[in-house]
SEBAKOL-608634 format. One line per 3 residues: their letters; for each residue x, y, z of C-alpha. Coordinates in nm, 2 decimals. Each point is the difference from the previous one (the first is absolute). Layout:
<rs>
A = X:Y:Z ~ ...
</rs>
This chain:
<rs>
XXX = 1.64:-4.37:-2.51 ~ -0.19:0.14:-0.31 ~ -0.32:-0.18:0.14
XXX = 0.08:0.13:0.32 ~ -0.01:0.35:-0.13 ~ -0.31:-0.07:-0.21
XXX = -0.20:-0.10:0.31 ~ 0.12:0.32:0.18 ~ -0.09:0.22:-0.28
XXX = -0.34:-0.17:-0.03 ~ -0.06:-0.02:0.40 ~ 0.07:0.44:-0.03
XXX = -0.25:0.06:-0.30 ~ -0.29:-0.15:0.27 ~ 0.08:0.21:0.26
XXX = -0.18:0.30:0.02 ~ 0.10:0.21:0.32 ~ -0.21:0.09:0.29
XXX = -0.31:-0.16:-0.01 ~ -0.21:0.25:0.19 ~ 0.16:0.28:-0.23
XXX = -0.23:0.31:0.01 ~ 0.00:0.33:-0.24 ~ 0.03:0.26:0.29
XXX = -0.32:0.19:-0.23 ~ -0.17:-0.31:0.09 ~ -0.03:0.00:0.31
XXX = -0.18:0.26:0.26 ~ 0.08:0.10:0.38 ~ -0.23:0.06:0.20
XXX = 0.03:0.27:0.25 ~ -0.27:-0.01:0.22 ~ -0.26:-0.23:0.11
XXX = -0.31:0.13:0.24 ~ -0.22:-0.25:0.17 ~ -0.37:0.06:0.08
XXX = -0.27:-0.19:0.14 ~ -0.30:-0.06:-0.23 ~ -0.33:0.05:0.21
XXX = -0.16:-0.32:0.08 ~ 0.28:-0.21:-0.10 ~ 0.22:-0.18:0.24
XXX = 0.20:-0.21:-0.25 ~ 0.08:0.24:-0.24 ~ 0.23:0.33:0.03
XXX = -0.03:0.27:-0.27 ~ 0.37:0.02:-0.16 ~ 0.11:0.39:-0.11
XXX = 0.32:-0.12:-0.22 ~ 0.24:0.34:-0.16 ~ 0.22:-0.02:-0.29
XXX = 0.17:0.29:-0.11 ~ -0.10:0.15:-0.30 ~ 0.26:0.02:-0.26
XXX = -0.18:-0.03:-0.30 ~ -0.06:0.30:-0.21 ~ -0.35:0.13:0.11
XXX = -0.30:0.05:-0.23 ~ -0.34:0.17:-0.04 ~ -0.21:-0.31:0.14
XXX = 0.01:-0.12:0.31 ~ 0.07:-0.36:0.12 ~ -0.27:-0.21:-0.01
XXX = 0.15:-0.30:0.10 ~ -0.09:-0.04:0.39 ~ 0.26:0.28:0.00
XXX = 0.04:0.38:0.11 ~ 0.16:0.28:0.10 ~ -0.13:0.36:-0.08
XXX = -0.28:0.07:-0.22 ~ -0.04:0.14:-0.35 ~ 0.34:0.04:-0.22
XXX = 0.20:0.10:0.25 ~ 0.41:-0.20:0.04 ~ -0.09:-0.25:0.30
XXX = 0.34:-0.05:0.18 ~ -0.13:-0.34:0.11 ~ -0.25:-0.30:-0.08
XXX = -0.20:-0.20:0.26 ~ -0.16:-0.33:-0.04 ~ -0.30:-0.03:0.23
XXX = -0.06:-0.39:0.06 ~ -0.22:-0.18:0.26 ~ 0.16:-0.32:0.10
XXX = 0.12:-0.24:0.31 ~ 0.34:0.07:-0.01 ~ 0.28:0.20:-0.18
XXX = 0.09:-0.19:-0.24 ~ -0.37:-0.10:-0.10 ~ 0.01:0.36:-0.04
XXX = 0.31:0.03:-0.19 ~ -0.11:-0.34:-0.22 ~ -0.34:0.23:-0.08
XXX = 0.10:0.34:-0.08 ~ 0.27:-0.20:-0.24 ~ -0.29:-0.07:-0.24
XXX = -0.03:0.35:-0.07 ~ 0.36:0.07:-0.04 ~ 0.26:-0.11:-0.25
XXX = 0.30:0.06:0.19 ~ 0.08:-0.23:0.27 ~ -0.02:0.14:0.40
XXX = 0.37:0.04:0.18 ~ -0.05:0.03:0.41 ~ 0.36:0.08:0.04
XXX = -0.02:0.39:0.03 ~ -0.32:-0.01:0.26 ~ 0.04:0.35:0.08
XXX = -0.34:0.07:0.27 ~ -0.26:-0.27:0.13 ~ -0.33:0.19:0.12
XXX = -0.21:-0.16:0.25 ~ -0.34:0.09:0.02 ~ -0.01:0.05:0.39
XXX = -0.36:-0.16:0.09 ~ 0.16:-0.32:-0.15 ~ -0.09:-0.31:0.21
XXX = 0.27:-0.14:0.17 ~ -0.01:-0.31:-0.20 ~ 0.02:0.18:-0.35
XXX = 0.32:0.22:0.12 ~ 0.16:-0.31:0.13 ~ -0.08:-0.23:-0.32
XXX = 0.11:0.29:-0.24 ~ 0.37:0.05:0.23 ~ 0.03:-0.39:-0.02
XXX = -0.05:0.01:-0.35 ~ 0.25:0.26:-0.08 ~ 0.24:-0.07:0.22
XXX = -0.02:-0.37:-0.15 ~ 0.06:0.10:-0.34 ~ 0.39:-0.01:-0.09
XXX = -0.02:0.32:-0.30 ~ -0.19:0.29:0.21 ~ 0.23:0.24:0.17
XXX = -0.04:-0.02:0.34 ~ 0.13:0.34:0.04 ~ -0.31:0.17:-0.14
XXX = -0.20:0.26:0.25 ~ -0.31:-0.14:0.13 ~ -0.29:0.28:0.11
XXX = -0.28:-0.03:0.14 ~ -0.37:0.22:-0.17 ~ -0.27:0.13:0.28
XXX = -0.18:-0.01:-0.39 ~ 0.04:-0.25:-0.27 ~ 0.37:-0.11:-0.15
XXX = -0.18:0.05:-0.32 ~ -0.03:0.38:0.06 ~ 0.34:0.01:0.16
XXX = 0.12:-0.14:-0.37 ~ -0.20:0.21:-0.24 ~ 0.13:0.32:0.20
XXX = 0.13:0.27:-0.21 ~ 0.35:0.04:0.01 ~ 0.26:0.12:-0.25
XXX = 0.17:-0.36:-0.01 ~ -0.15:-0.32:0.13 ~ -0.16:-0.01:0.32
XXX = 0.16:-0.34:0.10 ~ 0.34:0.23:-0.10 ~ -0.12:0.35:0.17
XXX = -0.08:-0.20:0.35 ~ 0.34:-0.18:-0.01 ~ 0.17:0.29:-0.07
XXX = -0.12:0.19:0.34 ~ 0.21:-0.23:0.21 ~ 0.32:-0.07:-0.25
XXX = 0.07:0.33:-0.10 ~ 0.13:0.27:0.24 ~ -0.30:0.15:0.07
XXX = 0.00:0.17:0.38 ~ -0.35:-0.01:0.23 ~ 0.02:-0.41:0.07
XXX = -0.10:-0.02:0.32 ~ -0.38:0.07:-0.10 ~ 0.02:-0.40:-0.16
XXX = 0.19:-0.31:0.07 ~ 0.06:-0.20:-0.32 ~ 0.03:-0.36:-0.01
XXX = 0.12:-0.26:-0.26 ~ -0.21:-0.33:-0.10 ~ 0.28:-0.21:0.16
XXX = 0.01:0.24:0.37 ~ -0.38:-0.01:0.01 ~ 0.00:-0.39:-0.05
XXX = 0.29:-0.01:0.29 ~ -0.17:0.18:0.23 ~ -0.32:-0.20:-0.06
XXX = 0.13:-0.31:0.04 ~ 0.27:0.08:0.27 ~ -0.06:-0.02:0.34
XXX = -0.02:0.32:0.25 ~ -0.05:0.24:-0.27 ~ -0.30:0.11:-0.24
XXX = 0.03:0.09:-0.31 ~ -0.15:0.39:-0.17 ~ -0.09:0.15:-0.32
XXX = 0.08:0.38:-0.12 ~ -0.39:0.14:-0.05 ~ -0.04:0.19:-0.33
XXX = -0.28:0.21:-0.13 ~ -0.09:0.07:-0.33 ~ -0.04:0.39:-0.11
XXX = -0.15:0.18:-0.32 ~ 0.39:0.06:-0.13 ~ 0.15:-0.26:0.14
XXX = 0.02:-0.23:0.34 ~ 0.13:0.09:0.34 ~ 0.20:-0.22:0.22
XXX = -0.06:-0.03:0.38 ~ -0.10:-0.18:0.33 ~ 0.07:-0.36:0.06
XXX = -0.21:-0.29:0.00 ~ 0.08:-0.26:0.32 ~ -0.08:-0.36:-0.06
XXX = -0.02:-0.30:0.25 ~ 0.14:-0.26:-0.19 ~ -0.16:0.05:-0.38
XXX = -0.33:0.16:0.17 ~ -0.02:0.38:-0.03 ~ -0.08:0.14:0.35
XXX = 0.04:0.39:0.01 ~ 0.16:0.31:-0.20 ~ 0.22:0.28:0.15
XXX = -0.06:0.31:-0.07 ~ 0.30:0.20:-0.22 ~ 0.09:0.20:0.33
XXX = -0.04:-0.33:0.21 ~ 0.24:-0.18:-0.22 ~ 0.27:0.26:0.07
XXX = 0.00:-0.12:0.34 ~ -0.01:-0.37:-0.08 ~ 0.31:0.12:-0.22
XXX = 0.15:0.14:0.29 ~ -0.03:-0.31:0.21 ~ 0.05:-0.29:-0.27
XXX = 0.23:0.16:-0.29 ~ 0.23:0.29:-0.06 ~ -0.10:0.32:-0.16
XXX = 0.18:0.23:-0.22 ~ -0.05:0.39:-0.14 ~ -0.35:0.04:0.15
XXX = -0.12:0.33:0.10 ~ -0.26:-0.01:0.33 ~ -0.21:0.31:0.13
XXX = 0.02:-0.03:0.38 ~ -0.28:0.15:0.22 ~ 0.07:0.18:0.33
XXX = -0.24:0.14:0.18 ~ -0.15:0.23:-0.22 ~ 0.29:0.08:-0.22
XXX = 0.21:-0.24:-0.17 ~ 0.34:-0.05:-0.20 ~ 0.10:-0.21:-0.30
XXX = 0.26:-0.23:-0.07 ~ 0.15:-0.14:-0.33 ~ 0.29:-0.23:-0.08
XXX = -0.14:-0.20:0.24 ~ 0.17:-0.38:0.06 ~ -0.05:-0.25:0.26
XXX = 0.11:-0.39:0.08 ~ -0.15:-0.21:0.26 ~ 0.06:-0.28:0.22
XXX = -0.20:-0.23:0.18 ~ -0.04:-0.31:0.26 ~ -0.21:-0.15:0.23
XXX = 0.07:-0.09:0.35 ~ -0.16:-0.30:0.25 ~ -0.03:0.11:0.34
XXX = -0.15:-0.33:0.19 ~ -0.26:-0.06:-0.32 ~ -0.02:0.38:-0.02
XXX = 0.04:0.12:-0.33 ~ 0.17:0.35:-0.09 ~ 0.01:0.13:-0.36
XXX = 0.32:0.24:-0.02 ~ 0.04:0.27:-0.31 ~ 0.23:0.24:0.01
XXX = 0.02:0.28:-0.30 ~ 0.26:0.23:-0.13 ~ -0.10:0.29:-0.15
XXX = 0.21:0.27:-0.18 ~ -0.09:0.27:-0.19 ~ 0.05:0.36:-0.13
XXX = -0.21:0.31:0.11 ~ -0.22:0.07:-0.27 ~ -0.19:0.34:0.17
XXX = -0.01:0.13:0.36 ~ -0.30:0.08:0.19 ~ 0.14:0.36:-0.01
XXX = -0.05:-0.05:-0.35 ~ 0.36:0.08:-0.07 ~ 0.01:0.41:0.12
XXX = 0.29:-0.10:0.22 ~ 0.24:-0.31:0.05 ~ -0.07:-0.28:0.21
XXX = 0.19:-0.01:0.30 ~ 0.17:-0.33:0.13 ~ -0.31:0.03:0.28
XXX = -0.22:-0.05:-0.21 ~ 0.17:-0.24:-0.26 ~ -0.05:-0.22:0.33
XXX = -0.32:0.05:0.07 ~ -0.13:-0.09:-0.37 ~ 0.21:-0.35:-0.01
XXX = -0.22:-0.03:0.35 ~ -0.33:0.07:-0.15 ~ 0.10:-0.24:-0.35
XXX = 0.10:-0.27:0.29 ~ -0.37:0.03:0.17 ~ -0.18:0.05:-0.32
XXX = 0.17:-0.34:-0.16 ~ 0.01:-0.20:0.32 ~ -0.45:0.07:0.02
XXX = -0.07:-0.09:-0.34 ~ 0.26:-0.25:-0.01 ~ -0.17:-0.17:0.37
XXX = -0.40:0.07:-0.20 ~ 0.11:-0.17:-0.31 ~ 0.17:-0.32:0.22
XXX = -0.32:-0.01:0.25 ~ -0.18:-0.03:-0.36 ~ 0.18:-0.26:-0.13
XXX = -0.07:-0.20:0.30 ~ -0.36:0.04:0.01 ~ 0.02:-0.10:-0.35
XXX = 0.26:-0.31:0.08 ~ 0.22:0.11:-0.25 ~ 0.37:-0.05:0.04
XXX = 0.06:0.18:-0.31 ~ 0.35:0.16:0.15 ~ 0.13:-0.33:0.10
XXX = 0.00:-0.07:0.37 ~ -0.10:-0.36:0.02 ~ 0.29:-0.09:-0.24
XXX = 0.26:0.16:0.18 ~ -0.13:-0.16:0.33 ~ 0.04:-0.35:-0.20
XXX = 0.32:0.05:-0.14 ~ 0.12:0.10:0.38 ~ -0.20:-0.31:0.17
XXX = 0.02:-0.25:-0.25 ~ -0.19:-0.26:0.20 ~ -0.32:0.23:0.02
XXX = -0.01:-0.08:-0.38 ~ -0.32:-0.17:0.05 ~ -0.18:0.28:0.26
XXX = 0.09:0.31:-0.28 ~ -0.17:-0.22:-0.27 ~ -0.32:-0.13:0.23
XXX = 0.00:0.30:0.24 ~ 0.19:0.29:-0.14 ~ -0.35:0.22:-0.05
XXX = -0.12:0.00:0.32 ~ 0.34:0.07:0.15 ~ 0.10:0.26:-0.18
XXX = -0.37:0.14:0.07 ~ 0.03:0.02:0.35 ~ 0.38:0.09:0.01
XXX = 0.13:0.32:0.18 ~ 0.16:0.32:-0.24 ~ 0.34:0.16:0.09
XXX = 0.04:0.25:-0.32 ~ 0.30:0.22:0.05 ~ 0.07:0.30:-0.24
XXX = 0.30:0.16:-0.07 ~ 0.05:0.34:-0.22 ~ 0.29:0.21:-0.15
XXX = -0.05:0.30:-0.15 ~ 0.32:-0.01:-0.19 ~ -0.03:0.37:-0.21
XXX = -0.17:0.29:0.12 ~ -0.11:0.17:-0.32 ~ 0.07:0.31:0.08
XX = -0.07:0.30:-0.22 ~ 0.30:0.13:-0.17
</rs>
């Protein structure tokens, strides 16, 4: 028994814990990664990789393959800027320079470059989706400019952080953008009957500026929205909440705020005839009259503005849809739909799906509820 107890004691004085223990001030998250292409280069991607910057800051600047602002002001954030064939080339480079060791689990934004071939955007997805530690929650943007740019912008904390924080904070005025995670863009990629998009974001002297959306075919970048345009595809495709619209009428026009909507859609087959179907709520709160509030709206003409919102959304609504055909871009989801309905046309949505949802007929229907007045008290 004493021998027994021996070995025991023995067997505990060689065991050490965890073997991949880690001092949490040794290790670093990174926060953002942009991806570039490098002119003349088809096999290598320029890598933009963000750290925040938590160390107390000093007089010199980094010098390290490393910035942030110039001169001796605090930098909020650290970027590594590595050309390489893959992340984690990337990742194994910028670690020379670095003595803590790089943690993907708190990805917060992933900005595309948007004249990215389609082979680099769909090599970089693969890669990150393939890797077990990055968070496949983080924001992925798309730059009309350089990722690089989009990650040097100056804002008061991180920009990986800042352009997160527009869609996960309440923050009204969404409809101008539609945000997508790393894990929904590779869905909607890789799925059949829908294509996947990318919020646009421009860089500004103070700061950066968040919207338009980017429509892909498959991983290939095919055409961007306009801000206004991408309410519409909002409209049609997603719900909105606590948006305020100016609505022209004739030469006057009114204003609405609070402004929500949900959507459905479907397709129907009439003899190899296809029909896409969307039909749009719309409620909102009267934000100012045409009368420009020197009396109250009557019940008359409460009526007539939901009629003028319900033909101002229904055109734009019908432009942006006739676009997104010419373009062949299911980004709203038609061709899935249509699948899960008619499972056996499986094989026609994935080898046909663009050219039938080209050529398809429209049927947008609108409906709007003014549901306060806003009358002057």
């Amino acid at each position: 028994m004493k021998r027994l107890w021996l070995m025991m004691f023995l067997v505990l004085l060689c065991v050490t814990g965890c073997g991949d223990y880690q001092k949490i001030n040794e290790r670093s998250q990174i926060i953002g990664v942009g991806v570039d292409a490098v002119p003349g280069r088809n096999d290598v991607l320029a890598f933009t990789l963000q750290i925040p910057n938590l160390e107390k800051p000093t007089s010199q600047s980094m010098n390290l393959g490393t910035s942030g602002r110039q001169g001796g002001e605090s930098q909020p954030y650290k970027n590594f800027y590595v050309e390489a064939t893959s992340l984690q080339s990337a990742l194994a480079r910028a670690q020379t320079t670095y003595d803590k060791s790089f943690f993907l689990g708190n990805m917060e934004t992933i900005v595309f470059q948007s004249q990215l071939s389609e082979q680099a955007v769909m090599r970089v997805t693969e890669q990150m989706m393939r890797d077990e530690s990055l968070d496949k929650l983080a924001v992925v943007v798309a730059s009309p400019s350089s990722a690089r740019s989009v990650l040097e912008a100056n804002t008061s904390s991180p920009p990986a952080t800042y352009i997160e924080s527009m869609w996960t904070r309440s923050i009204p005025q969404r409809g101008f953008t539609a945000p997508t995670r790393l894990w929904e863009f590779w869905r909607d990629a890789e799925l059949i009957g829908r294509e996947p998009h990318m919020p646009l974001v421009e860089t500004l002297d103070d700061g950066v500026k968040v919207g338009g959306t980017l429509a892909f075919q498959g991983y290939r970048p095919v055409w961007a929205l306009s801000p206004d345009d991408t309410v519409f595809y909002n409209l049609l495709a997603h719900d909105i909440h606590a948006l305020a619209l100016n609505i022209p009428d004739g030469d006057k026009s009114f204003d609405i705020k609070n402004t929500s909507s949900r959507s459905s859609f479907y397709v129907t087959d009439d003899h190899g005839m296809l029909t896409l179907h969307d039909s749009i709520q719309v409620n909102a709160d009267l934000a100012s009259s045409e009368g420009l509030g020197q009396r109250p709206t009557t019940n008359a003409e409460s009526e007539r503005y939901e009629d003028v919102i319900e033909s101002y959304v229904r055109e734009n609504a019908l432009n942006v849809l006739k676009r997104l055909q010419e373009n062949q871009t299911d980004i709203v989801g038609f061709g899935f739909w249509y699948m899960i309905k008619h499972p056996k046309a499986a094989m026609l949505v994935r080898d046909q799906w663009s050219d039938m949802f080209r050529h398809a007929r429209l049927d947008v229907q609108v409906h709007c509820t003014i549901s306060r007045e806003g009358n002057l008290i």
